[in-house]
N, C-alpha and C positions, 0 to 999 in steps of 0.2 A: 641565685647570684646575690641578691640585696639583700641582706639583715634589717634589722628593726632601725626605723628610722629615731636616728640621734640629736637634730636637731634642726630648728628651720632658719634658714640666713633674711633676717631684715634690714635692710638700709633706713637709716635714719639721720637727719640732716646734724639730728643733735644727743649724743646717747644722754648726756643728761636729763633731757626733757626725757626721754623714752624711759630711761633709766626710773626715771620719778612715778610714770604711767603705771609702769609695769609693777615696781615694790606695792602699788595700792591693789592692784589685782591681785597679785601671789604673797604680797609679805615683803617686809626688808630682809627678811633674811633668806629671801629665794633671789634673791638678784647679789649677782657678783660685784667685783669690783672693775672696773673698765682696765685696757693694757692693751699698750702701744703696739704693733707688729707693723715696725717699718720697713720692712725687707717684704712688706706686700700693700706699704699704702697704705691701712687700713686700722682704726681704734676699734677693739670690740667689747664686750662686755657680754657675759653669760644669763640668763635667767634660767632658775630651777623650777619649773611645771609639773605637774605630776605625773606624768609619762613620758617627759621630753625634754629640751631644752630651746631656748631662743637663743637665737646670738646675735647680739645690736651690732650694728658693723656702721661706721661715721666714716670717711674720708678725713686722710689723714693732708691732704695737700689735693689740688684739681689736675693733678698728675695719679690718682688714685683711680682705680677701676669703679669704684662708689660711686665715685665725682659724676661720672657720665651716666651711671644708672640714676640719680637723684634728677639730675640735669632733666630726665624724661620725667622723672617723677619726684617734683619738690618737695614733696610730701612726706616720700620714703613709701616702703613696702615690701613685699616678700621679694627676696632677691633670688635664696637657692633651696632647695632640700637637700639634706646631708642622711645619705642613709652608709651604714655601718656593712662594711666586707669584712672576711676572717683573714684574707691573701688577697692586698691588692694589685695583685700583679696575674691571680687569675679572672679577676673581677675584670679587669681590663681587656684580657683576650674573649672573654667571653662578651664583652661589651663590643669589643671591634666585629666577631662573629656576626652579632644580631645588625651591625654597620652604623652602629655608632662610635662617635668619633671624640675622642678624651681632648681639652684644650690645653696642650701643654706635655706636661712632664711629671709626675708624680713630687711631691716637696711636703713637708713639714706642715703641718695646718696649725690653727690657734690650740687644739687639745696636745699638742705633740707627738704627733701619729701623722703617719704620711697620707696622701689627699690628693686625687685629680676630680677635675671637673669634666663631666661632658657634654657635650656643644648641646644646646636646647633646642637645635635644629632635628634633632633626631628623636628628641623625647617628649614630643607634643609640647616645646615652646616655656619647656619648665628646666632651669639652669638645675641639673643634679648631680652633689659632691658624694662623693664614695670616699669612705673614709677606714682605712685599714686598722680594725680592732680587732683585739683578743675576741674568740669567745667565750663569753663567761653567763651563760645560759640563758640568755633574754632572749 
């Protein structure tokens, strides 16, 4: 069912600072440039690691899904994993099969590829995005 995981969601109170952290570990030019996605709340920003990606995620307003994850954790932290399906629409049946439960509805995610979450109730307490990619042999 799950492909090679694509990238991991961290909450952070401020991507700039994170933003700054991160170009000294990987480089300035493994870190993206940040972009607003207001139709979810949410400022993110990409890092390029060597097998993977981060993706800074800031709240974009205290009506934002971040807002409340920070709220428990000021600090900021791993928010989601983001692992890569081929079809996510069978990802999902077979997701509901094993009785786990998708929050929502499939939509558009920050890479422009469609995206549901499943509730971290069912996945040992770990919020996981599935994310409908090509395969392209990873």
């Amino acid at each position: 069912m799950l492909g090679r995981l694509n990238h991991v969601g961290l909450a952070t109170p401020s991507i700039a600072h994170a933003r700054d952290r991160y170009a000294r570990l990987f480089g300035e030019a493994a870190v993206g440039a940040p972009f607003d996605l207001p139709e979810r709340g949410v400022k993110v920003c990409f890092v390029d690691a060597p097998n993977t990606q981060l993706e800074l995620i800031e709240p974009l307003g205290d009506a934002s899904p971040i807002a409340g994850f920070l709220a428990r954790n000021p600090a900021g932290g791993q928010h989601h994993l983001c692992f890569e399906v081929a079809d996510l629409d069978a990802a999902m049946a077979d997701a509901q099969a094993f009785g786990m439960q998708a929050l929502g509805v499939p939509r558009l995610g920050a890479h422009g590829t469609r995206i549901v979450f499943l509730h971290p109730r069912e996945t040992g307490g770990i919020l996981i995005e599935l994310m409908e990619a090509p395969d392209d042999g990873h």
